[in-house]
N, C-alpha and C positions, 0 to 999 in steps of 0.2 A: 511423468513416470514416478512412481514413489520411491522413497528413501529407504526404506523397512528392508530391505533383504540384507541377506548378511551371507558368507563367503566361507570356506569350511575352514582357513587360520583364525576369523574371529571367535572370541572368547565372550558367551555370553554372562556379566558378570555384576556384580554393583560397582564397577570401578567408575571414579569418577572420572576418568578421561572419556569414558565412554558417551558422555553427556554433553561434551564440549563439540563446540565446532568444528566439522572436520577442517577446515582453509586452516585455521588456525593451529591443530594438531601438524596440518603435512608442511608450513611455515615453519613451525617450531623444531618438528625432526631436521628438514632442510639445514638452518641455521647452523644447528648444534652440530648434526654432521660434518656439514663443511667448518666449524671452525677446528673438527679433530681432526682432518685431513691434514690441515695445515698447520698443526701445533710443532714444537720442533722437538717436545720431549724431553729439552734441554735441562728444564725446569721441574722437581719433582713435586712441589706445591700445587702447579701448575694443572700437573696429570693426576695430582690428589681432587683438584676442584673439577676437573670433568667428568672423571669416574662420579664424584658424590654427586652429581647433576644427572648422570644417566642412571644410578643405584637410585636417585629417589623417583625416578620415572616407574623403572621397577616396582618401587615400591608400592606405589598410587596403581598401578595397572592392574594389581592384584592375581598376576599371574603367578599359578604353579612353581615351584623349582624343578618340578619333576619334566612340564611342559617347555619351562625354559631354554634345559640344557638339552630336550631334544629338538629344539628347531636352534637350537646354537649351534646342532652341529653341520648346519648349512655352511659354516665356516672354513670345513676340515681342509678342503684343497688348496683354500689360502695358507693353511697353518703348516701343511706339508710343504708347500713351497717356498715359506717362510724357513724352516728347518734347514732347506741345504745351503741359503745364502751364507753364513759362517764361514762353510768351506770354499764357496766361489765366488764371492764378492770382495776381492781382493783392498779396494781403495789405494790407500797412501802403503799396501804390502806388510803392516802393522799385525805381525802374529801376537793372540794372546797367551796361547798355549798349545799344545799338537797330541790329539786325540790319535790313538791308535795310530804313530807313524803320517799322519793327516794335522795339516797345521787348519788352526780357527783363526782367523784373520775377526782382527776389533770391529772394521768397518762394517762386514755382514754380519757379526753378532750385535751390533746397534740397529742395522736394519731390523735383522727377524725380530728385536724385542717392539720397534715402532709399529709394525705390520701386527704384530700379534696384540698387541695393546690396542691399536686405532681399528683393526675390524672385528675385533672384540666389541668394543663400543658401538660401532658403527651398527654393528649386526645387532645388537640389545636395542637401538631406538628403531630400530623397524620389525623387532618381533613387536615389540609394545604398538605400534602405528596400527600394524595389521591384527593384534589382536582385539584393542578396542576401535577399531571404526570397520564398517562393513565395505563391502567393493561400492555400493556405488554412492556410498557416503563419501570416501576418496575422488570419486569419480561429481559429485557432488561440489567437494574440496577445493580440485582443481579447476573447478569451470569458476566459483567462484574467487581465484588468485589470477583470473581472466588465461587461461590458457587457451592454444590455439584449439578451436571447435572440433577440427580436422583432426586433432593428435585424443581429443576427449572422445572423441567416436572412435576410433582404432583402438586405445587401453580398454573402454568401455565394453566393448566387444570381444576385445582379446579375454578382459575379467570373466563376462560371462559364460562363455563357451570355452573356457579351458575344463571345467568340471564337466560339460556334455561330452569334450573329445577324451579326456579319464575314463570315462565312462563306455564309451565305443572302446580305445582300447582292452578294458576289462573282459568286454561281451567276446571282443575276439579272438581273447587269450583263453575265454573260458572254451571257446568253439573248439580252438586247436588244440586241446588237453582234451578234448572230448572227442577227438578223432586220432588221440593216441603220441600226443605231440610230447617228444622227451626233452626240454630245456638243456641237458649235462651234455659238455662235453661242442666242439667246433662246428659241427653237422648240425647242433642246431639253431647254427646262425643264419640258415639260408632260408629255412620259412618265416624268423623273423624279418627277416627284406622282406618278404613279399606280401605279408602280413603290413608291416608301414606301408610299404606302396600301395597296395589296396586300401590302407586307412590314410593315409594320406588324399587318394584319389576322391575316397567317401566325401571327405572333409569340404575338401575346394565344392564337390557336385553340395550338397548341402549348405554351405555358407553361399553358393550361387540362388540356391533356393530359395534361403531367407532371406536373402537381401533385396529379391525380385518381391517378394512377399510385402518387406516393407515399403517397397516402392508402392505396390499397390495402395497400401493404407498411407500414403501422404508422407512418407521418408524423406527430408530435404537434406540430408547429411548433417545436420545439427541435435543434438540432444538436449532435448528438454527436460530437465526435473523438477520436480512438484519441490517446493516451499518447504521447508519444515525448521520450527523452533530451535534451536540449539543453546548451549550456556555459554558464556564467554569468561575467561580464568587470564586475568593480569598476571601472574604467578606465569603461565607458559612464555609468556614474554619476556618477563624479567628473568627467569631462566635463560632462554634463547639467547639476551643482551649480556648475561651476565658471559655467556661460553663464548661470544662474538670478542665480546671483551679481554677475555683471559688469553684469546690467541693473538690480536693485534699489540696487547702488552710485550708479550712473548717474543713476537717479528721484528717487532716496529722501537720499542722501547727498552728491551735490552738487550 
């Protein structure tokens, strides 16, 4: 199978991560991620060097600001629920102050700033992931960090056929406006049920099709992809070790 396709979040661009490994790109987001999950925040030096870790990702990615902060805003539901913790995260009952007759307890106002700083970040290394490497360079990535075959055939599939099943629901939506279908208002939430269940039912009969399909052309449940050249960058490493680093100092050492 070739490498070349690309997915409708990548960015086609001169960035130099684009060039790089994918194993080595989905290692290095990994890494980083997991050491901001686990940072304590305690420390503002701390949260200065992982921000300047994930800004110079940014940087090299060569992505948009405009681009940026619209797929930032896959965030929102975290940050709205980060919002109300203040008022109901009581902890040790520690008010900072009382907003409109409504007290702010310290303990939720520390959470929503950790939640709002760590998937901030979090969310910034995986626009940059998916903007420079395609699906099945990812899908490429992970077979090479030796992932289970089983789970590379299921994302692989999932990758490809999300933009087919976009796309059937578009056709469908265009059908129902073409036969007079009004979206405003609660009445018309009952053709879209019926509308999913038909597109849903499509989906299963067509995913049964193709898979019989590739049975026929010699399908073993494993994925094979074709070869191809990549660059390899010490620099994503030493990143990834430096941020690995800066959270077990954090935990473990003071």
């Amino acid at each position: 199978m070739d490498t070349s396709h690309s997915h409708h979040l990548e960015i086609h661009g001169n960035s130099i991560l684009s060039e790089l490994k994918p194993e080595l790109k989905i290692f290095t987001t990994f890494c980083i991620v997991f050491s901001i999950a686990f940072l304590s925040l305690e420390n503002n030096l701390f949260i200065f060097l992982q921000f300047f870790i994930v800004l110079y990702f940014l940087f090299i990615s060569k992505i948009k600001v405009k681009t940026y902060f619209k797929r930032l805003s896959i965030d929102i539901p975290f940050i709205l629920f980060a919002l109300f913790l203040p008022f109901i995260s009581k902890g040790d009952n520690k008010v900072m102050f009382e907003f409109f007759s409504v007290s702010v307890y310290e303990t939720g106002f520390n959470e929503m700033i950790s939640i709002l700083i760590k998937i901030t970040l979090c969310v910034s290394l995986a626009i940059v992931l998916t903007a420079t490497t395609s699906n099945i360079e990812i899908i490429y990535g992970l077979q090479k960090l030796k992932l289970s075959p089983l789970l590379i055939s299921i994302l692989s599939f999932a990758i490809r056929y999300i933009d087919v099943f976009i796309d059937e629901f578009k056709r469908v939506r265009v059908a129902m406006k073409s036969r007079g279908y009004d979206e405003k208002g609660i009445k018309g939430l009952k053709p879209i049920a019926y509308a999913s269940g038909a597109l849903l039912i499509r989906g299963y009969e067509r995913g049964e099709r193709v898979y019989n399909s590739m049975l026929s052309r010699g399908f073993t449940g494993s994925i094979e992809l074709k070869e191809r050249e990549y660059k390899s960058s010490k620099s994503l490493l030493l990143f990834s070790t430096i941020s690995i680093c800066i959270t077990i100092i954090d935990r473990v050492l003071i």
